[in-house]
C-alpha positions in Angstrom: -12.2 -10.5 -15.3 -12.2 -7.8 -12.8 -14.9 -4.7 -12.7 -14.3 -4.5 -16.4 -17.3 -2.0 -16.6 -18.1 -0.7 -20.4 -19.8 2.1 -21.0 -21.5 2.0 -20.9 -22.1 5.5 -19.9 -21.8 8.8 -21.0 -18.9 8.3 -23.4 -19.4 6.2 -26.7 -17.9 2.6 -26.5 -17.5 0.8 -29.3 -17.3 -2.9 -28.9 -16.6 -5.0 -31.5 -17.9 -8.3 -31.8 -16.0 -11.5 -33.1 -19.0 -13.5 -32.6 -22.5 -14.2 -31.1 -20.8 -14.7 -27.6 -17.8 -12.7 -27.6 -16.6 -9.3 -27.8 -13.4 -6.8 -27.5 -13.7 -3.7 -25.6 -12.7 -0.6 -27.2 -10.1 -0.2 -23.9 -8.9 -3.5 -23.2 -5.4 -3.0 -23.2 -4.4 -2.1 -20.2 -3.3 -4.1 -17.1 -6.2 -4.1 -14.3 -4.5 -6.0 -11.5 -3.4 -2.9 -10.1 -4.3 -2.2 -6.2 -4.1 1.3 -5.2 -3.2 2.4 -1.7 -5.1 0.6 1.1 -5.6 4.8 2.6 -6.5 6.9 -0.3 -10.1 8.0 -0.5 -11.9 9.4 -3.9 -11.0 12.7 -3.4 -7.4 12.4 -2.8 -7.1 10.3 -5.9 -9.6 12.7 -8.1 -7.0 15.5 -7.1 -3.6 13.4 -7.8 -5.7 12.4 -11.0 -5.7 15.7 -12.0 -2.7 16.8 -11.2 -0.8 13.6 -12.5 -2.7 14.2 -16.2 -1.6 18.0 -16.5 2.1 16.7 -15.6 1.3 13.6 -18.8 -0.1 16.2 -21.1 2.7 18.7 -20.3 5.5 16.4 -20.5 4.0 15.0 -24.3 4.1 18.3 -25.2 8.1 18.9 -24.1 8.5 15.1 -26.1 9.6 13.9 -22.3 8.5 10.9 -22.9 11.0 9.0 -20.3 9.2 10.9 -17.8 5.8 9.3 -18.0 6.6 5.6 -17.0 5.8 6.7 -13.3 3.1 9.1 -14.2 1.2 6.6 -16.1 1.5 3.9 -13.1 0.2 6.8 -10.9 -2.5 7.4 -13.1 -3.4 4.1 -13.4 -3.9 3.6 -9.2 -6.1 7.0 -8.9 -8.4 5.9 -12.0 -8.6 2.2 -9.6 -9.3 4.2 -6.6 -12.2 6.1 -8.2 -14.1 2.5 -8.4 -17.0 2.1 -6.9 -17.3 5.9 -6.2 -20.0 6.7 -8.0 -23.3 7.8 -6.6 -26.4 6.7 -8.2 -25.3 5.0 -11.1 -21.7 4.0 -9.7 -21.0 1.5 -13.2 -20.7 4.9 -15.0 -17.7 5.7 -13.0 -16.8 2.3 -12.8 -16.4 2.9 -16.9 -14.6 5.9 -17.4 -12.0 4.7 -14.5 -11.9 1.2 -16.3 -11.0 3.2 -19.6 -8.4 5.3 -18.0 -6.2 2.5 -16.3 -6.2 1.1 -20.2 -5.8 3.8 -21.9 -2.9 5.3 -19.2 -1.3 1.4 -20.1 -0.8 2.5 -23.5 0.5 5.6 -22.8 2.8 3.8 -20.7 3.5 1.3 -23.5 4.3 3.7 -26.6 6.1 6.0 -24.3 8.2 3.3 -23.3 8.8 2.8 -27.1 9.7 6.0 -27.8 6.9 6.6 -30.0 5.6 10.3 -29.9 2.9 10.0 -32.1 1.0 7.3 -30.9 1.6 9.1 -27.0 0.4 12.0 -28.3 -2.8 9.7 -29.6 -3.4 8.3 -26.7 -3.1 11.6 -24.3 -6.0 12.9 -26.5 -7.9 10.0 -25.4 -7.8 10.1 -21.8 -8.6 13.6 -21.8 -11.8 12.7 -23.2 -12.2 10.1 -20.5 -10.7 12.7 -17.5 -14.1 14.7 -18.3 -16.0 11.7 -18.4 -14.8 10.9 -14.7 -15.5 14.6 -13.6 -18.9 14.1 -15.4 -20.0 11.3 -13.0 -18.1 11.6 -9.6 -20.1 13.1 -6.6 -19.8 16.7 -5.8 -18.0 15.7 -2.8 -15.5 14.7 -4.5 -14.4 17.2 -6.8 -15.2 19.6 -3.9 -11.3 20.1 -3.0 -9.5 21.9 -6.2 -7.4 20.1 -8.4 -3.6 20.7 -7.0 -1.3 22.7 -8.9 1.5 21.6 -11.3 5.1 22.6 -11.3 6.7 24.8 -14.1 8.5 21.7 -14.8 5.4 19.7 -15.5 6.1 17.6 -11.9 2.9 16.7 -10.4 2.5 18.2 -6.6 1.6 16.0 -3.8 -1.8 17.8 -2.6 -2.0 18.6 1.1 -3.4 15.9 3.3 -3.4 13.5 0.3 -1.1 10.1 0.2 2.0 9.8 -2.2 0.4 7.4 -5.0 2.9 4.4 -4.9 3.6 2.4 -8.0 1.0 -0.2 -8.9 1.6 -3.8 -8.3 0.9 -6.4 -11.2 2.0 -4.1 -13.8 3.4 -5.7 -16.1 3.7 -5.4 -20.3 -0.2 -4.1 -20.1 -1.6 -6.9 -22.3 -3.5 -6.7 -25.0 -5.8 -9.4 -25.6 -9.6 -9.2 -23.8 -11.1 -11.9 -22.1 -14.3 -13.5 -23.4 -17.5 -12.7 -22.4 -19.3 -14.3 -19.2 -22.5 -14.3 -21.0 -23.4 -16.2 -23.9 -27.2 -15.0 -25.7 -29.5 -16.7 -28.2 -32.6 -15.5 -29.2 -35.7 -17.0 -31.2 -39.2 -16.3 -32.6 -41.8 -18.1 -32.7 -41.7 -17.7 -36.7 -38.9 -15.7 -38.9 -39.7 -12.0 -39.0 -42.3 -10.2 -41.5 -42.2 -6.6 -42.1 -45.6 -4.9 -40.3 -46.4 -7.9 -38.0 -44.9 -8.6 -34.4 -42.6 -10.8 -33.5 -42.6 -12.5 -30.2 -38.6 -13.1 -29.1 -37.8 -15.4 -26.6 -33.8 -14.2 -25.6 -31.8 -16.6 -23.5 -29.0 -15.7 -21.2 -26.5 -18.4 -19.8 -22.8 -18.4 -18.8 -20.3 -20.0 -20.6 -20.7 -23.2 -19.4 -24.5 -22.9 -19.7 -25.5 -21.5 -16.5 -28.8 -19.9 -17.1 -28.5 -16.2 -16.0 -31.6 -14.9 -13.9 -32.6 -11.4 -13.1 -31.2 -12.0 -10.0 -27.7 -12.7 -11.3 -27.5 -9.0 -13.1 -27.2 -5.3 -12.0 -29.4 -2.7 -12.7 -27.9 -0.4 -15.7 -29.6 2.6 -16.1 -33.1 1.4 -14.4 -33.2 -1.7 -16.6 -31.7 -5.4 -16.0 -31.3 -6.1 -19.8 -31.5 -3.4 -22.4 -31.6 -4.6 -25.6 -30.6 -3.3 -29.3 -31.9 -4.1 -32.3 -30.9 -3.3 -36.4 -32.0 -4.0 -39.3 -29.0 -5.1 -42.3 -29.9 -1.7 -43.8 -29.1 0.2 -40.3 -32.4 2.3 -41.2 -35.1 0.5 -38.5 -33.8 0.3 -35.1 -35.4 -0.8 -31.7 -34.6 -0.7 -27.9 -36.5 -3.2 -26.1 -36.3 -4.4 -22.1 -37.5 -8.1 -22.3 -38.8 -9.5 -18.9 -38.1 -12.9 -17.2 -40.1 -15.7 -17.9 -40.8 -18.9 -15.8 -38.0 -20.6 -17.7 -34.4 -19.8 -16.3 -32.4 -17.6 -17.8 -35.0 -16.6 -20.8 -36.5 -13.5 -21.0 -40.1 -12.6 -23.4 -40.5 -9.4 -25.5 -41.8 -8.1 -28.4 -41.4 -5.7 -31.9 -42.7 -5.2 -35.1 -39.9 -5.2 -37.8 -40.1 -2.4 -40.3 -37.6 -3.4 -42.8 -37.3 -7.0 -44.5 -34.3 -9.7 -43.9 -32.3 -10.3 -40.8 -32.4 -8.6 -37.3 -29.3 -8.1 -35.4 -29.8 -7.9 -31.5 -27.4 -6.9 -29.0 -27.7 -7.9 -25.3 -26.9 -4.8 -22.9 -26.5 -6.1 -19.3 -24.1 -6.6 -16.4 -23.5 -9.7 -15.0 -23.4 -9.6 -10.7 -20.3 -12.3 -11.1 -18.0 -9.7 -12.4 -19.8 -6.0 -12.4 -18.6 -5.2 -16.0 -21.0 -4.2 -18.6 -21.2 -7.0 -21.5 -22.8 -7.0 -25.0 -23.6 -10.1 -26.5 -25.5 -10.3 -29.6 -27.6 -13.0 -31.3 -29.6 -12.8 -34.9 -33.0 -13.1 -35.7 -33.3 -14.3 -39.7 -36.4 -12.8 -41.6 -39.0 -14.2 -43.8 -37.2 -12.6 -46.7 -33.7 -10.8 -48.3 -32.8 -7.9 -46.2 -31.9 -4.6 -47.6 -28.7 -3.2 -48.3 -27.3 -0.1 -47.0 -28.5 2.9 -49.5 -28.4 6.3 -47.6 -24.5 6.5 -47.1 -23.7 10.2 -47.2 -23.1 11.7 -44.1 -26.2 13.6 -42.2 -25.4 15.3 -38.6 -29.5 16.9 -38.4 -32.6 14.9 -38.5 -36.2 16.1 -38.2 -38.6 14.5 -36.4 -42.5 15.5 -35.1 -41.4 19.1 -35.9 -38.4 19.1 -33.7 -34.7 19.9 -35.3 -31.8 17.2 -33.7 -28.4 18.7 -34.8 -24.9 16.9 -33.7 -22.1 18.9 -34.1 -18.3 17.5 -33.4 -15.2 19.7 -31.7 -13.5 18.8 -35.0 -14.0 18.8 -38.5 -13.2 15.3 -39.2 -14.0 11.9 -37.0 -11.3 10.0 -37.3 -10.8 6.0 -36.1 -9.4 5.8 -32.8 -9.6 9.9 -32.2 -11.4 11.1 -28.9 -14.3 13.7 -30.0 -16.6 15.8 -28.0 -20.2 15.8 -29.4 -23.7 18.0 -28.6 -26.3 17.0 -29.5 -28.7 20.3 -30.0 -32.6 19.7 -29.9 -34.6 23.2 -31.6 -38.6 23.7 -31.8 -39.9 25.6 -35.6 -38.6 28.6 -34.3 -35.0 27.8 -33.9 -35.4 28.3 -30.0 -33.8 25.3 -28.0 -35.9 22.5 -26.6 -36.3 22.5 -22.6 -39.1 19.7 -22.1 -37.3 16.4 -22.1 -38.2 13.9 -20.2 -36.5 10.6 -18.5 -36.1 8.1 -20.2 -34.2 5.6 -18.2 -32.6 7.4 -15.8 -30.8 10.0 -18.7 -32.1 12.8 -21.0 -31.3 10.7 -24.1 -29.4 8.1 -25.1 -27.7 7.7 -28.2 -27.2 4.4 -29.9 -24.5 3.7 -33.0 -23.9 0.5 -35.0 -20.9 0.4 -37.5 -21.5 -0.3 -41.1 -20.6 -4.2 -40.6 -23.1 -4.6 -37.5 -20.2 -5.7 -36.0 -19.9 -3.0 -33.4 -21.9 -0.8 -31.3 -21.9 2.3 -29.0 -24.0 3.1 -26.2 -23.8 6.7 -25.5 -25.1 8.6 -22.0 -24.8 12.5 -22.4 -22.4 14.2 -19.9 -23.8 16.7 -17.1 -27.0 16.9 -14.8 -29.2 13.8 -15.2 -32.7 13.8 -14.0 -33.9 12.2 -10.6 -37.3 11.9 -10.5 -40.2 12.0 -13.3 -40.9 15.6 -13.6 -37.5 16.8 -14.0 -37.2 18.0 -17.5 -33.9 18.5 -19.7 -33.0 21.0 -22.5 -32.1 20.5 -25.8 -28.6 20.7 -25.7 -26.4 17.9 -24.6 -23.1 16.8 -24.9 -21.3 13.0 -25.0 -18.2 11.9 -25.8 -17.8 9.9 -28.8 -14.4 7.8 -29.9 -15.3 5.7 -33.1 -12.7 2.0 -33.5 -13.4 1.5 -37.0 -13.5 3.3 -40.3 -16.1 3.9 -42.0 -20.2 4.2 -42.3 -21.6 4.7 -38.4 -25.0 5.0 -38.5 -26.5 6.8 -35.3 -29.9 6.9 -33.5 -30.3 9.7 -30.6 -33.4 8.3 -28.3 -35.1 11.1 -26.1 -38.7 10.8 -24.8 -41.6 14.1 -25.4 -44.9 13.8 -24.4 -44.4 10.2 -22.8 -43.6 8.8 -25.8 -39.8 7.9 -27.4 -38.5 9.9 -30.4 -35.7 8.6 -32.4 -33.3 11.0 -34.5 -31.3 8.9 -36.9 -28.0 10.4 -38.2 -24.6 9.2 -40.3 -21.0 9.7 -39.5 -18.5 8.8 -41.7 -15.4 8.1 -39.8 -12.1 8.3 -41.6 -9.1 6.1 -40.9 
């Protein structure tokens, strides 16, 4: 695995489980042994970014399809040369540039094929992940203006910028993902009753049982471990940041279950040994039957403490797969936007979503100005970027924090297929 960095970040990734130790990124399908030129700096590969993706979306549009094998490889060498750009919270960066060497690798693949629709699918993709790059590279950067683009949709070689060459190690752009580093389990010291708290004991190991100390992770977002918990009826959800205990690789925290039946909890971290962003989920069985799901119709405003939380979409309908631009609007009793929230870490909100079968989860950053020190305050109006895998029920929970203390805004999306 190399720098495989979710997102966790700004931009919804969905990631769906196929067990308590193993998941499948929403974007791992792209090749990422690709080494971009030894001299080419951020900016020069933030411009030929730009100006390679115009040339992509134009040529889709003309159904040139033969024309994007090179784009795609060029693509794929400015996204690598973005890594580790980043300023304060360079795994963001590392994300979005992770997403776009995969999703440029299947651009590269159904153009290859011949297949315009599923191009044209994938183009809409990146260009959700092209502002999620723009969203989180330092303003040095994206100082110089993006270079133009020929008539002919040919990208321009920018002055003073090197000629991308292809990428080595390209390949077919596999498919399959590799397992996770991190294995979790998690216990309590009895199964979980509705009102009374639990005290969770969640342990972290590599594969080969390694226990996994705070010194073996990266800070994400101010934390070492975040860590999301469900209930079966997706109504009581929790984010907890359990701390190490004298035991390796087990970390101690605690919550009070407000729904009966079986917790799911989901592991947020990233492991030093690889730099990519992992979930890993373990259950915690109740005292008694969970509940089902009951509130299935789809709800984009919740009301909470007196505060209005409406999501809107840039389109009507979500659909599986499909690349959609979100804001997340926050209004007092009067209708008049909110412009007091505070950190909470290191964003103005974050937004969690489970999928109907628990079996995949987003964590969602908003996109724009984030706040760098305690008194900075955020308004009410954010946006994120939000690309749902699977059909279906997606239940999700908006986290912003008033007053010192966290408020959670549920809502339901119904994705179609």
């Amino acid at each position: 695995m190399k720098n495989r960095r979710l997102f966790f970040v700004p931009i919804l990734t969905l990631v769906l489980a196929t067990g308590s130790s193993r998941s499948t990124t929403l974007y791992a399908h792209g090749s990422e042994e690709h080494k971009p030129a030894a001299n080419q700096n951020a900016a020069q590969a933030w411009q030929q970014l730009q100006t390679a993706f115009k040339s992509v979306q134009a040529k889709t549009e003309a159904k040139d399809l033969k024309g994007l094998h090179d784009l795609t490889d060029q693509m794929e060498g400015a996204f690598g040369s973005l890594k580790g750009a980043g300023g304060r919270d360079s795994t963001r960066l590392d994300a979005a540039a992770k997403q776009g060497i995969a999703i440029s690798g299947q651009i590269h693949v159904a153009a290859d094929a011949g297949d315009q629709a599923k191009t044209e699918s994938e183009v809409k993709k990146l260009a959700g992940v092209m502002k999620l790059v723009e969203a989180n590279l330092p303003v040095e950067v994206k100082q110089a203006p993006a270079p133009p683009v020929s008539k002919h949709g040919d990208p321009a070689t920018p002055a003073g910028a090197v000629a991308m060459a292809p990428m080595e190690g390209h390949g077919d752009h596999p498919k399959s993902a590799a397992a996770n580093l991190v294995k979790a389990s998690a216990k309590s010291s009895k199964p979980l009753v509705v009102g009374q708290r639990a005290e969770i004991t969640l342990t972290l190991t590599t594969q080969d049982g390694t226990p996994l100390g705070v010194s073996d992770l990266v800070e994400a977002h101010t934390k070492k471990v975040h860590v999301l918990i469900i209930d079966e009826s997706l109504t009581d959800y929790t984010h907890e940041h359990p701390n190490p205990t004298n035991t390796p690789g087990a970390y101690a925290f605690s919550f009070t279950p407000r729904k009966p039946g079986l917790y799911r909890l989901w592991a947020d971290l990233v492991p030093k040994a690889t730099n990519e962003q992992e979930y890993v989920i373990a259950d915690l069985p109740g005292a008694t039957k969970g509940l089902p799901i009951m509130d299935r119709k789809a709800s984009l405003v919740s009301k909470v403490d007196g505060l209005t939380y409406t999501i809107t979409f840039d389109k009507i309908m979500l659909k599986a797969g499909d690349a959609a631009l979100g804001k997340l609007a926050i209004t007092d009793a009067n209708g008049k936007r909110f412009d007091q929230l505070e950190p909470v870490m290191g964003a103005y909100a974050h937004i969690v979503g489970f999928a109907e079968d628990r079996m995949g989860i987003a964590h969602i950053h908003p996109m724009g100005v984030e706040p760098t020190k305690p008194t900075d305050r955020g308004a009410g109006e954010l946006e994120f970027h939000l690309q749902p895998e699977k059909a279906g029920l997606m239940r999700l929970f908006a986290q912003v924090q008033i007053g010192g203390v966290d408020k959670f805004a549920p809502f339901t999306l119904t994705v179609e297929p």
